[in-house]
C-alpha positions in Angstrom: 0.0 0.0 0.0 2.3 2.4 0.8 4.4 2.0 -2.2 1.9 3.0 -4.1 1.2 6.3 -2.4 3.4 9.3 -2.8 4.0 12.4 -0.6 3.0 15.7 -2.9 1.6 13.0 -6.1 -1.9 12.9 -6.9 -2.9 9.6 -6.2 -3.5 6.5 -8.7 -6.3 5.0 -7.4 -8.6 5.4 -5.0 -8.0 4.5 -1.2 -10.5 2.5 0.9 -10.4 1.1 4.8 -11.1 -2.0 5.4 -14.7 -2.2 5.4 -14.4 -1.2 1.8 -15.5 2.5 2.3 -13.9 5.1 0.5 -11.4 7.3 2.1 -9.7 9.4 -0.7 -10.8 10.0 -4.2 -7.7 9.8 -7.0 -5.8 12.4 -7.9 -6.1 13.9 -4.3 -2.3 14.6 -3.0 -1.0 13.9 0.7 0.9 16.7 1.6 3.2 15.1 4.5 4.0 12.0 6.6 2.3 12.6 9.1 -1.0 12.3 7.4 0.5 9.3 5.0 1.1 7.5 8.6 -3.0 8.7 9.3 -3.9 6.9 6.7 -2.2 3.7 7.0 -3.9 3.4 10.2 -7.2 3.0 9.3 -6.4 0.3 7.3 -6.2 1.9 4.7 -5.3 0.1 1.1 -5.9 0.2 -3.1 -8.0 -2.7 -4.4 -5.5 -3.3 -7.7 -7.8 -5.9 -8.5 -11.0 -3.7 -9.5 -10.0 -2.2 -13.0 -10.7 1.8 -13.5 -13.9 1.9 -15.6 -15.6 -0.7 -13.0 -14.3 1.2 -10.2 -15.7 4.5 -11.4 -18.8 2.4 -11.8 -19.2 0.9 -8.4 -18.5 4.8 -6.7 -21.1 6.0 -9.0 -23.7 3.4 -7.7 -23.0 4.2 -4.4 -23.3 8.0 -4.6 -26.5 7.1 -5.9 -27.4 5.0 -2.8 -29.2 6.1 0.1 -25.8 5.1 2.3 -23.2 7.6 0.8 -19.5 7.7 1.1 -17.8 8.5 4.6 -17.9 11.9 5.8 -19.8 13.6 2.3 -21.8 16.3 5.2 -18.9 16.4 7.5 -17.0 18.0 4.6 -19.8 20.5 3.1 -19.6 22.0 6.9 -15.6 22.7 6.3 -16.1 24.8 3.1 -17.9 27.9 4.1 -14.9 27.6 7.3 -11.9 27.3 4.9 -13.2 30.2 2.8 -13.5 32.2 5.0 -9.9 31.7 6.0 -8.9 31.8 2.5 -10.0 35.3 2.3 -8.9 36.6 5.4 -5.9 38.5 4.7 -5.1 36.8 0.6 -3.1 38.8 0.1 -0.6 36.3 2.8 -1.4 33.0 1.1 0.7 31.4 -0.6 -0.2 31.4 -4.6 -4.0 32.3 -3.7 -5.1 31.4 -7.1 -4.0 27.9 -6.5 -5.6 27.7 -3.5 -9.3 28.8 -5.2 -8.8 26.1 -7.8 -8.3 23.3 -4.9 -11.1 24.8 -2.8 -13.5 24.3 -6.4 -12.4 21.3 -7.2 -13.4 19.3 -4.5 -16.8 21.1 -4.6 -17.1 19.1 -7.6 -16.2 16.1 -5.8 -18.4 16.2 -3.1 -21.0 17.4 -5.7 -20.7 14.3 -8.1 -20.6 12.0 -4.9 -24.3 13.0 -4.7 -26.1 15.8 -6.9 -29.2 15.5 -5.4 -28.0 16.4 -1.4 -25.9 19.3 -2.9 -28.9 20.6 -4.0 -30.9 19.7 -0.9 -27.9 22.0 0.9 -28.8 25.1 -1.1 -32.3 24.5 -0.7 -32.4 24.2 2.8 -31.4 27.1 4.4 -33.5 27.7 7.6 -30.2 26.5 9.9 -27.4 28.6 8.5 -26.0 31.9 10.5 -26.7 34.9 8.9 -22.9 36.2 10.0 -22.0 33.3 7.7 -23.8 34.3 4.8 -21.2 35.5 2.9 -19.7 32.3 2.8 -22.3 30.1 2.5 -23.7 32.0 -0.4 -20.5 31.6 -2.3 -20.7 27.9 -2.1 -24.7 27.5 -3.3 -23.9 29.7 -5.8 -21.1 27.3 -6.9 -23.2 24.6 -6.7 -25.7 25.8 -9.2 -23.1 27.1 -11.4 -21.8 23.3 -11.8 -25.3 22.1 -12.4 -25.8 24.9 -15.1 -22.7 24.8 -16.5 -23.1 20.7 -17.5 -26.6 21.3 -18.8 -25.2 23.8 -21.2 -22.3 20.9 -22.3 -19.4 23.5 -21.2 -15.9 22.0 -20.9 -14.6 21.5 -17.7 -12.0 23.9 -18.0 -14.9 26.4 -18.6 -16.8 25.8 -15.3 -14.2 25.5 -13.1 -13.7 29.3 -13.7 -17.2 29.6 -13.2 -16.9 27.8 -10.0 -14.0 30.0 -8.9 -15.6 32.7 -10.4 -19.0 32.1 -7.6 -16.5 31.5 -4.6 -15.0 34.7 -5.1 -17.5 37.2 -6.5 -18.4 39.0 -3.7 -14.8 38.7 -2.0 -14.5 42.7 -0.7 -18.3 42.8 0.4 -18.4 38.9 1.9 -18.4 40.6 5.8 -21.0 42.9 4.4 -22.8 40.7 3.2 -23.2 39.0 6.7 -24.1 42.1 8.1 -26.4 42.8 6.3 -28.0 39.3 6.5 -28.4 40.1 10.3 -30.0 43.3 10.3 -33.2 43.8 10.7 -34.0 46.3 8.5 -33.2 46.5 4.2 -29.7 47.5 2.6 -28.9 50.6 3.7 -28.0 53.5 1.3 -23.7 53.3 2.2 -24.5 50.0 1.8 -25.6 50.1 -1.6 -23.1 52.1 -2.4 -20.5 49.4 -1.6 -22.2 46.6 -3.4 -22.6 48.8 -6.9 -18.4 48.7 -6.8 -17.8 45.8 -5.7 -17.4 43.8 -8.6 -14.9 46.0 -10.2 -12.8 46.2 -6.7 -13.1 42.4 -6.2 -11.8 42.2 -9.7 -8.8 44.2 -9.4 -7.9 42.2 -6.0 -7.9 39.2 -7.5 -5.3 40.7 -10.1 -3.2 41.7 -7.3 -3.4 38.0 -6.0 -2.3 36.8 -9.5 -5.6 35.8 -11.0 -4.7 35.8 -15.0 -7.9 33.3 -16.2 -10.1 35.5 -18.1 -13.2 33.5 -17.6 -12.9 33.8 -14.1 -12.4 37.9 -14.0 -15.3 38.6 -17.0 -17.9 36.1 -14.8 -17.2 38.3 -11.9 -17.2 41.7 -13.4 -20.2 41.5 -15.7 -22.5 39.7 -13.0 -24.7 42.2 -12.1 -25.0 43.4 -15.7 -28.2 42.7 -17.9 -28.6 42.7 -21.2 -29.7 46.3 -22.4 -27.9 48.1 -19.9 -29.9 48.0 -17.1 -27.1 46.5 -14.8 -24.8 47.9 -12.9 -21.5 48.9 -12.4 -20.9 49.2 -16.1 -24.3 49.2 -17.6 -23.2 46.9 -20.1 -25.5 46.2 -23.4 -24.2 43.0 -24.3 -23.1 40.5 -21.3 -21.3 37.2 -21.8 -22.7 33.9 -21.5 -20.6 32.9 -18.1 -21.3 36.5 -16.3 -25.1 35.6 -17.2 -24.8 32.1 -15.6 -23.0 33.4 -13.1 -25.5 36.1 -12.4 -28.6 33.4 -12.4 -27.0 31.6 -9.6 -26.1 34.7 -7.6 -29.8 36.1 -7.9 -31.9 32.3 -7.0 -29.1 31.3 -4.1 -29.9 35.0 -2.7 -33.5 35.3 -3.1 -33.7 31.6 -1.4 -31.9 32.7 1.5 -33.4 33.8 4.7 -32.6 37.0 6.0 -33.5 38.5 9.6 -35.5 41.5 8.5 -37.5 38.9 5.4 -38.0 35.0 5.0 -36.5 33.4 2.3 -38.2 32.9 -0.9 -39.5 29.4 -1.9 -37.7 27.3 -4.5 -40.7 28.2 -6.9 -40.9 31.4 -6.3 -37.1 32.0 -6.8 -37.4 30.4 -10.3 -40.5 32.5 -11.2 -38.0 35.8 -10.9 -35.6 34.2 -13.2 -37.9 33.1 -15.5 -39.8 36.8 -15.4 -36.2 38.2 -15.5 -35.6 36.3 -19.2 -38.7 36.2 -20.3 -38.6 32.0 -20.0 -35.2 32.0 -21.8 -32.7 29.6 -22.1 -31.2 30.7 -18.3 -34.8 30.0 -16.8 -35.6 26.6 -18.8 -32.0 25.6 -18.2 -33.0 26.1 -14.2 -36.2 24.2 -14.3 -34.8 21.4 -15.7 -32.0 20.9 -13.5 -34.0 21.1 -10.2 -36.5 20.3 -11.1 -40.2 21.7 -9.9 -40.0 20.7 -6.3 -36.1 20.3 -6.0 -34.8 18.4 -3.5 -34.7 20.0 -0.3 -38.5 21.1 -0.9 -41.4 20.2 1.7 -44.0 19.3 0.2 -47.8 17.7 1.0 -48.5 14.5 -1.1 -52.2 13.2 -2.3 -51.7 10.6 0.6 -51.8 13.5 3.3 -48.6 12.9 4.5 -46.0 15.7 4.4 -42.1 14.9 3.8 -39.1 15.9 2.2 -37.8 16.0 -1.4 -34.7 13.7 -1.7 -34.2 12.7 -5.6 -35.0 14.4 -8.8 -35.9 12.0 -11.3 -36.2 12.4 -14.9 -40.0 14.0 -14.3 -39.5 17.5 -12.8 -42.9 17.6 -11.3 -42.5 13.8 -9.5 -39.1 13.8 -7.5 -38.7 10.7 -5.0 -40.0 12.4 -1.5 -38.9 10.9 2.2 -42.2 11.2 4.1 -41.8 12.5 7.7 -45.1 12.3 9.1 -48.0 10.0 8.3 -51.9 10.6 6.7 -52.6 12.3 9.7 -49.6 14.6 10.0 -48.2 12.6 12.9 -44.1 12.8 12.8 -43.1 9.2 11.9 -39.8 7.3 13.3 -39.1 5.4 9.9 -38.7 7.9 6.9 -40.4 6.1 3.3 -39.6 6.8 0.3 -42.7 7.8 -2.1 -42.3 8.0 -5.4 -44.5 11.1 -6.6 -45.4 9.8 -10.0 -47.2 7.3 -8.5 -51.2 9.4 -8.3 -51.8 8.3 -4.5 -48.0 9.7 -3.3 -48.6 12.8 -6.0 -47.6 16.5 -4.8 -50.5 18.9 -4.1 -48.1 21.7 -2.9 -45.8 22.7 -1.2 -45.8 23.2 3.3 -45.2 26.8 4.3 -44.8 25.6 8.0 -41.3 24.8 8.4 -41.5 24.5 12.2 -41.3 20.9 12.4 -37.9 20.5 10.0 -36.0 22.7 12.3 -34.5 19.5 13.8 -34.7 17.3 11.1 -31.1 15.9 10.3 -30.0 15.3 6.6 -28.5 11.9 7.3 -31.7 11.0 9.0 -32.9 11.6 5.0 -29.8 10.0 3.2 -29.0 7.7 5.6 -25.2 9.5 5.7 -22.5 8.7 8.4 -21.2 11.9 9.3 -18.2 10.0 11.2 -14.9 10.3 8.5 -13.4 7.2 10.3 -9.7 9.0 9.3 -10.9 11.4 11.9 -9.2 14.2 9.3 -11.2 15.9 6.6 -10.6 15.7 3.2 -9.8 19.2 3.4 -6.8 19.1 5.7 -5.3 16.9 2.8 -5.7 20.1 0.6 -4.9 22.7 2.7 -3.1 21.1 6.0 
C-alpha cells in the first residue's frame, strides 16, 4: 500500500479502509507523513484488483445510494470555514489562485458523490447563521453554477472558472454581506453604495493575488449586468454567457436565503423571478430542468396526506422521490419512506409553508449518511493542512 502512495503525487487510485468504504478520491495529493502515517492506520489500502472503468462504476452506484461515502456532510460543513480563511488576509497566502482552484475542485467532488444532497444543501437554508452568509452563499452559488454549467455541455475547464468565479464574487463585500443578512431592517444607502463597486474592486484584488484566467475575471465583473444596460456597475449592453450564468446563480441562491428583516423565498418562487427576469429564456428553462419543480430540499404535501421531504429528482421535474416525515394524519413518523411522486396516490399537491417541524430534522436522518470520517481528518486538511 504504501508504495503506491506518494507524498506531494496525486494519487492513482482510490483508497478504501477495510470495510471497503472510500477514504480518498484519486488524484487527491497527501501533503506530509504525518498524514500518510493517518492513513495507513485505518487500514487503509488500493484494491488493484477492480480495473478503473468498474471502479468508477461501483462509486457512481454508491453515490446514488441512500448510504453515501464516509464523511460527504462532514465536509460540506468545512467549506464555508476554509473560505472564510482563505479570504482573510489573501493577500498572505501562498499562490492564492491555487488555493481557489483546490477549494472548487473538491466542490465538484463532493458534488458528483451526490447531486441530489448538494442541491438539498442550497435548498435548505432555515439553519445557516446569517454572519455566515457571505460564505455560505458563495458555495450555493457554486453549486448551481456546476449544475448549469453541465446542462449547457461546457468544458470542464470552462466551469471551473465559473466555479472560482461564484467563490470569489463577492470577496471585498463577503463581511458585508453577513451584516447585512443580520440586520433587521433592508440594505442601507452606504450600503448600496458598496455593493454597486464591488465587482470592479473584487476584480482588481484578484489581479493583485495573481488571477490571470479571463473567464474567471469577465464572470465576476459582468455579474450584475443585464442585457440592455440595465445592470450595474458598467451598464453593459451585451453581457457574456458565463457572467449571465454566473448572475442566475447569484440572484436564485440569494433570493432563497433567509434574512433577519424577510423570510427566504421558496424554491418556486425564486425560479419564477428568473424566468420573469428572461422572459422564460434559455437561463430560466436551463434552471427548471436541473432542479426540477419541487427540488430536492423542498417540503412538500402528497395526495396521501402525508408531508415529507424531497430527496431525488428523477427524470420528471414535477414527481421527485419524496422521504415522508409524518403520516396521513400529520403525525411525525420514526421510519422515513420513500414515495415515489409519480405514482397518483404519493402525487404533490403543494408545497408546506410551516417549516416549524424540519428545524430539527437531520439530513443523514434523510440520506442515511455517516457523518463519522473514520480517518478522523477531513478531506480538506489533505488540501490545505
Amino acid at each position: 500500500m504504501k508504495s503506491q502512495i506518494h507524498i506531494g503525487i496525486p494519487l492513482q487510485r482510490n483508497i478504501y479502509d477495510v470495510s471497503g468504504r472510500l477514504l480518498l478520491l484519486r488524484n487527491k495529493i497527501l501533503h506530509s507523513e504525518l498524514q500518510l502515517k493517518k492513513l495507513l492506520s485505518h487500514g487503509a489500502y488500493v484494491d488493484a484488483s477492480i480495473p478503473d472503468d468498474v471502479e468508477e462504476d461501483i462509486l457512481f452506484s454508491q453515490s446514488r445510494q441512500s448510504a453515501a461515502p464516509v464523511g460527504l456532510l462532514q465536509e460540506w460543513e468545512h467549506i464555508a470555514g476554509v473560505l472564510q480563511t482563505l479570504f482573510t488576509h489573501p493577500e498572505r497566502k501562498y499562490d492564492f489562485p491555487a488555493q481557489v482552484a483546490k477549494v472548487a475542485e473538491h466542490i465538484v467532488t463532493l458534488h458528483d458523490m451526490n447531486a441530489d444532497f448538494s442541491i438539498y444543501r442550497v435548498i435548505r437554508q432555515e439553519n445557516y447563521l446569517a454572519s455566515s452568509y457571505g460564505y455560505t452563499h458563495g458555495v450555493h452559488s457554486a453549486v448551481l453554477c456546476i449544475l448549469l454549467s453541465r446542462h449547457f455541455d461546457w468544458p470542464a475547464d470552462r466551469m471551473m472558472s465559473l466555479v472560482k468565479a461564484a467563490l470569489t464574487m463577492n470577496m471585498t463585500i463577503v463581511k458585508l454581506q453577513g451584516k447585512m443578512a443580520a440586520q433587521k431592517g433592508p440594505v442601507e444607502k452606504r450600503q448600496r453604495a458598496e455593493i454597486f463597486n464591488h465587482p470592479e474592486k473584487t476584480v482588481a484584488l484578484l489581479k493583485v493575488l495573481g488571477v490571470i484566467d479571463i473567464n474567471w475575471l469577465t464572470a465576476i465583473e459582468q455579474h450584475h449586468e443585464h442585457e440592455g444596460g440595465t445592470g450595474y456597475p458598467a451598464g453593459c449592453d451585451s453581457v457574456c454567457e458565463i457572467a449571465n450564468v454566473l448572475r442566475v446563480a447569484d440572484v436564485f441562491t440569494a433570493k432563497i436565503s433567509p434574512r433577519t428583516f424577510r423570510a427566504a423565498l421558496s424554491a418556486q418562487e425564486g425560479i419564477s423571478h428568473i424566468f420573469l427576469d428572461d422572459n422564460g429564456g434559455p437561463m430560466s428553462m436551463a434552471l427548471i430542468k436541473t432542479l426540477g419543480i419541487y427540488p430536492p430540499g423542498d417540503f412538500v404535501r402528497m395526495a396521501s396526506g402525508e408531508l415529507g421531504i424531497v430527496v431525488e429528482r428523477t427524470a420528471n421535474a414535477k414527481a421527485p422521490i419524496v422521504a415522508s416525515i409524518t403520516d396521513m394524519a400529520g403525525r411525525p413518523v420514526s421510519r422515513l419512506v420513500r414515495r415515489d411522486t409519480q405514482q397518483a396516490e404519493f402525487s404533490i399537491t403543494g408545497n408546506v409553508s410551516d417549516k416549524s417541524m424540519l428545524q430539527r430534522l437531520l439530513p443523514e436522518r434523510l440520506y442515511g449518511f455517516s457523518i463519522v470520517n473514520p480517518l478522523d481528518l477531513p478531506l480538506l486538511e489533505f488540501l490545505f493542512g
